[in-house]
C-alpha positions, 0 to 999 in steps of 0.5 A: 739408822738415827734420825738425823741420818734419816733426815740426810736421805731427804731429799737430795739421796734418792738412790741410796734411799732406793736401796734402802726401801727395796731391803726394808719397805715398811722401815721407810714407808715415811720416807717413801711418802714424803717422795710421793708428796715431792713427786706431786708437787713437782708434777703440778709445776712441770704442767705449767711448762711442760717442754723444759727439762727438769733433773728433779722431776726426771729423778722423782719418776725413776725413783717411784717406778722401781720402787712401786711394787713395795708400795702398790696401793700407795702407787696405783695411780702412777702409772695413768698419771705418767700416761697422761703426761706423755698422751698430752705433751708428748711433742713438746717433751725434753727428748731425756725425760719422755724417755724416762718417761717411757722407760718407767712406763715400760718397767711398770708392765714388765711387773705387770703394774699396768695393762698391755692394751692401754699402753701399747696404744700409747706407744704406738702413738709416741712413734710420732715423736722426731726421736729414733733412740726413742721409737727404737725402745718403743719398737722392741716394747711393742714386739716383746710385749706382744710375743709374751701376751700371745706365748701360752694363748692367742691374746685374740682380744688385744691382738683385735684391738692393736691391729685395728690401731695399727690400721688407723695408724697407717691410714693416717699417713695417706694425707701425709706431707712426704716421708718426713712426715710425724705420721709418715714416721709413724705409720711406718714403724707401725708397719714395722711391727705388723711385718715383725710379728707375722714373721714370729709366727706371732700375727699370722692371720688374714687380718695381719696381711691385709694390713701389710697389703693395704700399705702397698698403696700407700702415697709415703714411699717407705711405707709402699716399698716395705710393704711390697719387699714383705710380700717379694720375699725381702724380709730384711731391711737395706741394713741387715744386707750387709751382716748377711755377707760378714757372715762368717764360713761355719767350714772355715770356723770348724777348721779353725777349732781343729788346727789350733789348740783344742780346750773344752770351753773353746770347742763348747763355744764354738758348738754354740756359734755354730749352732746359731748361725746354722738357725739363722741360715735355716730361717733365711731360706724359710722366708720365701716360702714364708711370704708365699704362705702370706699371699694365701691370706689375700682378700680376693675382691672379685671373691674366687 
């Protein structure tokens, strides 16, 4: 590519030049850094009025995170700078750029480009924000990530330090003015996240429980009532109710395949659907006896 259809790149064809280095990153390293520099610049001015919105920035952000891993040197300071932007003016952030922000941040330690400890600390602050499309990409990070770090071994050490955040986290709550609360609101996806994982089979231990079990007395009243419904045996939320009884009849399914006509990929997808709900029906009867198993991890005050 010539020069001048170089120059054409900069700086108005982001994407196309995305492309272009994810094909050939030592080709455009030159390209790449004059980004950077626009990247730091746009950064200095966005710190003077961090609340408005900024199209420019918003692009230079994505544009960085998925094409870091090309350049890891020339990046590595990246994603602690996004961490602090969000850490200090998560508040009063266009809603679309701290998802942005966020989802870059998330792309970055799915690549491993940064640690799960230091994030996921930040993440369950976010769950402050008045934003539910945002808390719910923050929810699903938070669970997947942890699954992952705990899939070969227990990750005992981060495990320690995001349960004792989490803790902090709904404690936090206790003074708080009602459900509406940026605590409140927090505390209770916190909590969340404590039910989903021991449910996993992911957090199972005593510290986990007792967690859930301090959140039964908490004054916000979603939080107290999540908490009791764990340990009730109510592992599901008002909402999964209803897929409960749109559940559709596996017989009836089965008759369906044999009175019309048979193919091969219909009775395989079939089989499959089958399959699934079958699982799902065996995991809803487990929940009981699941949470009764979670009573045992009970600390005893009076130590009997």
């Amino acid at each position: 590519m010539g020069k001048r259809n170089r120059a054409a790149l900069l700086p108005t064809n982001i994407p196309q030049l995305q492309n272009l280095i994810k094909r050939d990153p030592l080709s455009y390293k030159e390209e790449f850094l004059q980004q950077l520099r626009h990247f730091e610049s746009s950064r200095a001015i966005f710190e003077l009025k961090p609340e408005e919105h900024s199209t420019d920035f918003q692009d230079l952000i994505n544009f960085i995170s998925q094409v870091s891993p090309c350049y890891p040197e020339e990046t590595k300071e990246f994603p602690d700078q996004i961490i602090t932007l969000l850490s200090k003016h998560y508040q009063i952030l266009d809603a679309e750029l701290r998802r942005t922000m966020v989802q870059a941040l998330v792309l970055l330690r799915n690549r491993e480009m940064i640690s799960s400890t230091a994030l996921l600390s930040l993440f369950f602050t976010l769950f402050r924000c008045r934003d539910k499309v945002l808390r719910d990409i923050l929810y699903n990070h938070i669970v997947n990530d942890i699954k992952t770090s705990n899939q070969k071994a227990k990750n005992n050490k981060m495990n320690k330090t995001l349960q004792g955040f989490m803790y902090t986290m709904l404690t936090s709550a206790e003074g708080a003015a009602g459900t509406g609360s940026e605590n409140a609101i927090a505390a209770k996806r916190s909590l969340d996240v404590c039910i989903e994982l021991y449910r996993k089979n992911i957090w199972n231990d005593a510290k986990t429980v007792n967690v859930i079990a301090h959140a039964c007395f908490s004054p916000v009243t979603k939080i107290m009532v999540t908490a009791l419904q764990f340990f009730l045996g109510n592992n599901e939320d008002e909402g999964d109710s209803e897929d409960e009884e749109e559940l559709p009849d596996i017989k009836a399914m089965q008759h369906k395949q044999n009175v019309s006509k048979k193919t091969k990929s219909k009775a395989k997808q079939m089989d499959k659907m089958v399959a699934a709900l079958k699982k799902k029906s065996k995991a809803k009867k487990k929940a009981e006896t699941f949470n009764f198993s979670a009573l045992h991890l009970l600390n005893d005050p009076q130590g009997k």
